[in-house]
C-alpha positions as CSV (number, residue, x, y, z in Angstrom):
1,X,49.5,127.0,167.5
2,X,49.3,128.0,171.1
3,X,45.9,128.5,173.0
4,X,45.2,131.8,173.9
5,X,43.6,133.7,176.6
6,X,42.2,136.8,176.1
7,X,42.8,139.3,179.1
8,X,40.3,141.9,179.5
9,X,36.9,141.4,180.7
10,X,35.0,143.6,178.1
11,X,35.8,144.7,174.7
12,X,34.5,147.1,172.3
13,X,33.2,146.1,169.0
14,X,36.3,147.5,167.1
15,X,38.4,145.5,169.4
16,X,36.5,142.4,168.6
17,X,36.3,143.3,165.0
18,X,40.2,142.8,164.7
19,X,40.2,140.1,166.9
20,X,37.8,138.2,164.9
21,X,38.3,139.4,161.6
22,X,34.5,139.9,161.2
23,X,33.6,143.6,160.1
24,X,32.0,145.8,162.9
25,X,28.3,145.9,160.5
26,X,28.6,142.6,160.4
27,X,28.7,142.2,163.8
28,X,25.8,144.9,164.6
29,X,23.7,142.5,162.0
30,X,24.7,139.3,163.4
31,X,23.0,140.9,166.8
32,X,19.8,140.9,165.0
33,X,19.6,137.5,163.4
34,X,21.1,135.2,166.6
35,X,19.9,135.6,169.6
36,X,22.7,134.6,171.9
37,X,24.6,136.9,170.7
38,X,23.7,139.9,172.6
39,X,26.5,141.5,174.4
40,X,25.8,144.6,176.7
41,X,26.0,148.2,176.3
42,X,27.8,150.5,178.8
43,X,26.1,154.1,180.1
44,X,26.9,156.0,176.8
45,X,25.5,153.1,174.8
46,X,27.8,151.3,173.3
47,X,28.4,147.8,173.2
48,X,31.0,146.0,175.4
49,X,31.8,142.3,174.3
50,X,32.5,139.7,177.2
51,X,35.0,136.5,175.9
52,X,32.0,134.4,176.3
53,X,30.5,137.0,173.4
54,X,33.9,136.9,171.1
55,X,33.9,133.0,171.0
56,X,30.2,133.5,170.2
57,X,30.8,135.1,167.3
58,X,34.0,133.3,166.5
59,X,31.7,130.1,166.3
60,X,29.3,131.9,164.0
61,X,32.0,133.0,162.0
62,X,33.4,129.2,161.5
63,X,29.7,128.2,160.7
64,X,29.1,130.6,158.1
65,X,32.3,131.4,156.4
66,X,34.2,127.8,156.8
67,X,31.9,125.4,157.1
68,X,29.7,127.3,154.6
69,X,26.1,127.3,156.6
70,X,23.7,129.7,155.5
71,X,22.4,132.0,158.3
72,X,18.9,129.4,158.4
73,X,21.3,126.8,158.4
74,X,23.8,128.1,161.5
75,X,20.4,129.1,163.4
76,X,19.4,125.5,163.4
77,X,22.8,124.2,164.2
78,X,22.9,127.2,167.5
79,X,19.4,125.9,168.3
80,X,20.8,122.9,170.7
81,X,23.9,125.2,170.7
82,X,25.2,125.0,175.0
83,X,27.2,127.5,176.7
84,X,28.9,124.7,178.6
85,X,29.3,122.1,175.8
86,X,30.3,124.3,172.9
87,X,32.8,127.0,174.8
88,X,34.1,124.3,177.0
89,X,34.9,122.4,174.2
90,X,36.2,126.4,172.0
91,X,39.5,126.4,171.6
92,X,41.3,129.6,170.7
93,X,44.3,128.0,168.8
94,X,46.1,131.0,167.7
95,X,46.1,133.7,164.7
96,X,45.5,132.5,160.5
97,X,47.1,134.1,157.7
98,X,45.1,136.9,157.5
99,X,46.2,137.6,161.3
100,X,42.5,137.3,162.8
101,X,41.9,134.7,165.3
102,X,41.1,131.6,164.4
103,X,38.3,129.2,166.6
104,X,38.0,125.4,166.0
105,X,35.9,122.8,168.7
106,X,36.8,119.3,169.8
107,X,33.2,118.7,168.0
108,X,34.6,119.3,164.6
109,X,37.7,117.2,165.1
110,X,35.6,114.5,166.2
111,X,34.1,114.6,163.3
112,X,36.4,115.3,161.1
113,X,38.0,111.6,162.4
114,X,34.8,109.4,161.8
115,X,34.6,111.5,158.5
116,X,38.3,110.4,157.3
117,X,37.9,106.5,159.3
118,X,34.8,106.2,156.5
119,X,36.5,107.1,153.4
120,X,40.1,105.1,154.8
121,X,37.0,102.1,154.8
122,X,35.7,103.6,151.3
123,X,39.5,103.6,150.0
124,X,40.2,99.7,151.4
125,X,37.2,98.0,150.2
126,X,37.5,100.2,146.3
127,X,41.3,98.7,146.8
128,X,40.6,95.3,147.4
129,X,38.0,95.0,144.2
130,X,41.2,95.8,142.3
């Protein structure tokens, strides 16, 4: 999938409900149990979303609802969180099935390669006791 650029500099929270694919209370909740994710309200009150606050809470969303953290867990894991290592490294590859956006980091593929390099090792060594 193609990388993608999102154009405007703010965005309401139904625009970045659709976006992301993450309901609009979720979002309002999310506000109150991460701290960086605090994006800014405009003169009548309501909140505008930057791109540095969508891939926020597209990162959230991977850590809760594919990688399966619990909301203690994904706080620990945004504790050493980093503006410039994690949305550096954010990659907005394009849209899923369900037509939301979908977010993956160089991070996880890193990983994801040592992960599947141990069980090639796992798989070789069960092999040769055949």
């Amino acid at each position: 999938m193609k990388k993608l650029s999102l154009k405007k500099l703010y965005y309401s929270i139904s625009e970045v409900s659709k976006i992301t694919g993450v309901e609009q209370y979720v979002l309002r909740y999310w506000e109150t149990e991460f701290e960086g994710l605090k994006p800014q309200k405009n003169r009548a009150g309501n909140r505008i979303y930057s791109n540095k606050n969508i891939k926020f809470v597209l990162y959230i969303k991977s850590l809760l609802r594919e990688q399966k953290y619990t909301i203690e867990g994904a706080k620990k894991i945004l504790e050493n969180y980093s503006d410039e290592n994690e949305l550096n490294d954010a990659e907005l590859i394009g849209k899923n099935n369900n037509g939301n956006y979908h977010y993956e980091t160089k991070i996880n593929k890193s990983y994801m390669k040592k992960d599947l390099e141990d069980i090639k090792d796992i798989l070789e060594l069960i092999l040769s006791k055949l």
